[in-house]
N, C-alpha and C positions, 0 to 999 in steps of 0.2 A: 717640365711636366708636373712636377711638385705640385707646384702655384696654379695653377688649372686647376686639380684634383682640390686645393681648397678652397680654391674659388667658387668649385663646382658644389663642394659640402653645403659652402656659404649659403647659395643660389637654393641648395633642397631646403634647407632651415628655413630661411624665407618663405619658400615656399609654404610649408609647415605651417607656418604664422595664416596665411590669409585666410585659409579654412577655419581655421582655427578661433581667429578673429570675429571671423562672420558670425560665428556659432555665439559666441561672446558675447558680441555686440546685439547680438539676437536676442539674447536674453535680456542685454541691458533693454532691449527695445519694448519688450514683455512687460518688464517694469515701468518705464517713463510713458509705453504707449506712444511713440511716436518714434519714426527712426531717423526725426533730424536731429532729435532731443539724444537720440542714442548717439548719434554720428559726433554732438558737438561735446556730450561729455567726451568721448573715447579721443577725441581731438584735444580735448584740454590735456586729458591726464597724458597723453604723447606730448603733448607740447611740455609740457612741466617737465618731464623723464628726460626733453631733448636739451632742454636750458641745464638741468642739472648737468649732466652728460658735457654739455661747451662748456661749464663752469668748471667743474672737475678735469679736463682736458686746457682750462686757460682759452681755449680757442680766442683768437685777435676777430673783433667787428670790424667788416668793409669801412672805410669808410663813407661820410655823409655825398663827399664830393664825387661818388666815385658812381652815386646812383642814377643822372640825369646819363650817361653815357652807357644804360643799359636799355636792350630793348624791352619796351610796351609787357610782352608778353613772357617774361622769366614771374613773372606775379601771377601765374594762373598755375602752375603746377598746384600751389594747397587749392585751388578749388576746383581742380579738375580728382583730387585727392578724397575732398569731401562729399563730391559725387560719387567717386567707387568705392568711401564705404556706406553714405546710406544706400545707395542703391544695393551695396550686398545684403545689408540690413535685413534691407524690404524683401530681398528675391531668395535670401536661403531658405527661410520657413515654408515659400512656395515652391520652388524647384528644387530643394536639397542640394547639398554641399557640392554631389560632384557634377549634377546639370548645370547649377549655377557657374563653377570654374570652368568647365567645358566651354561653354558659352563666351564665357570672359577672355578664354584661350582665343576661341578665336579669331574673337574680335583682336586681339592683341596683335597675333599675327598676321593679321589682316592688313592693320596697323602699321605694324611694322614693316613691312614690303614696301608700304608708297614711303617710312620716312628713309628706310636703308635709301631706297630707289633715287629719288630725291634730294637724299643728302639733308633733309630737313634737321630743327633742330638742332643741327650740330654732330649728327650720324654720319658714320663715313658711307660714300657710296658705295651701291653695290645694286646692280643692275638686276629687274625684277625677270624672271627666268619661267621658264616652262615649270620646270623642275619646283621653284619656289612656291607656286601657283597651284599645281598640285599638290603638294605639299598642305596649303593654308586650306582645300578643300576635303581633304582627308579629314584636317582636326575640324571642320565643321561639318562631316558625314558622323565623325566620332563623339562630336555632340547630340547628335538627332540618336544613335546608336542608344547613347548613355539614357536620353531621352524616353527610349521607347523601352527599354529594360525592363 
């Protein structure tokens, strides 16, 4: 139960970060005036922070040969990465921090259900449920809620 509990610490930190981020990267966007221009500094200086980090750690590179025998689409994760943060860029100034996460929530969960369901991915399955369903429609009445505030 340990390991949960700081799993779960891990998961609210993170969490922490994305609000936080937006707001950030907001700013940066205020300045550059553009929120790809903000998206791709904020992308460099992660990527620097991440190289340090493998370097300081030794981390070992895959090898060369090892790349034709993956699929197509493990290369889309950073650009599916640099869509959610211009796009928070662009929407927190408009919707504010917590319509904007609301929103994002849902869609996540949303999300989430066909790849559990599915097994997509690489998720283990888990069969999409009444219970699940409700659930994913709560956090999107709790969006429209945050909305109308």
């Amino acid at each position: 139960m340990t390991r949960f509990w700081s799993l779960a610490v891990l998961a609210l930190i993170a969490g922490i970060c994305i609000p936080t981020q937006a707001g950030i990267n907001s700013q940066l966007n205020d300045w550059t005036r553009s929120p790809v221009l903000a998206a791709t500094i904020s992308f460099t200086v992660g990527t620097l922070v991440l190289i340090i980090y493998a370097v300081i750690l030794r981390l070992p590179l895959p090898s060369l040969s090892t790349l034709t025998g993956q699929p197509w689409w493990i290369w889309t994760g950073g650009a599916l990465g640099a869509f959610f943060v211009a796009t928070s860029i662009y929407l927190v100034p408009r919707l504010g921090a917590t319509t904007m996460l609301a929103w994002f929530l849902a869609g996540q969960f949303g999300a989430s259900i066909l790849l559990d369901h599915f097994g997509w991915l690489g998720f283990s399955q888990q069969p999409i449920s009444l219970t699940r369903i409700v659930g994913v429609l709560l956090i999107a009445a709790g969006a429209m809620l945050v909305r109308i505030a």
